[in-house]
C-alpha angles and dihedrals in degrees: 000000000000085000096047089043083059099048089052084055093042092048100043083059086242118194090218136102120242117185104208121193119266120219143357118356109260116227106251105236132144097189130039120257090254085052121096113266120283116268118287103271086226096054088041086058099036086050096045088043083080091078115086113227135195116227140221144183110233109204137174133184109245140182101247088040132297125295136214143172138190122253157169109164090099143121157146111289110175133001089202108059093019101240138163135197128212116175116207127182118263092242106064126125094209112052090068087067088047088051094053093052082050084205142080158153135241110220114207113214130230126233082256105051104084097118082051091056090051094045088058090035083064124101126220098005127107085269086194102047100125095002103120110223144170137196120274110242098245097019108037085220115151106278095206105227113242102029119137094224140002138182134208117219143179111211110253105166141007116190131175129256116180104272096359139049119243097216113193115202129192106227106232096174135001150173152167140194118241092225135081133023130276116261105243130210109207126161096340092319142099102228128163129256098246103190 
């Protein structure tokens, strides 16, 4: 998927740079073969589940439509230059529409947008059918109504990470209202941030 991500980017003529991996594809282990087995993928969710996350919605114009998928594995990455970071499984059928646009933005979600969050974690459905959007101000990627923040990116890196993709983008624009909660993803749940 890493290769395929690179030749979106090749073939959009994308201004960015994307660092694909040379050689060989190294075996993905994090114990030797005489070690004992890597830990059960359940326990290593339901463990990590502990850590509340924030969530987002990652969009990009497109020309069959935009697209758009929920997610919360994202963060601040570098204040010089300003970068941030979003990982997204390999096999998603989204983000190869979000590489050929070679941009994006990252769509922080309010403390009532839960329902929003389920209708972009969907597969297969029109994730923005009654989800109100506009146009970001650089990228033109769908900026979601109602969020409490966004931020415009152009894509500068994509590295692999075992099963996901760990995508860098260089903020170009961003912004945020001053009223209303995150939305908080917590053990399976949405939840609200309480001071």
């Amino acid at each position: 998927m890493a290769a395929t991500a690179v030749r979106y980017l090749r073939s959009a003529g994308s201004p960015t740079a994307v660092q694909a991996p040379s050689g060989p594809r190294p075996r993905l282990r994090a114990v030797r073969e005489d070690e004992r087995l890597p830990v059960d993928p359940a326990e290593f969710r339901r463990v990590l589940g502990h850590f509340a996350s924030g969530v987002t919605v990652v969009t990009a114009p497109g020309a069959e439509g935009p697209a758009g998928f929920a997610c919360q594995s994202f963060a601040s990455l570098s204040l010089d230059p300003p970068l941030v970071a979003f990982m997204v499984a390999r096999t998603s059928t989204t983000w190869p529409r979000i590489a050929r646009a070679g941009v994006f933005c990252v769509n922080i979600l309010g403390a009532d947008q839960g329902q929003l969050c389920l209708g972009f974690a969907k597969s297969g459905a029109d994730k923005f059918a009654g989800a109100g959007h506009a146009p970001a101000p650089v990228t033109g990627s769908p900026r979601l109504e109602g969020v409490t923040a966004w931020v415009d990116c152009t894509i500068a890196q994509v590295h692999t990470g075992g099963d996901h993709l760990i995508v860098v983008g260089r903020v170009e624009a961003l912004g945020a209202e001053e009223t209303g909660g995150p939305l908080l993803f917590h053990r399976g749940r949405f939840g609200r941030f309480t001071a």
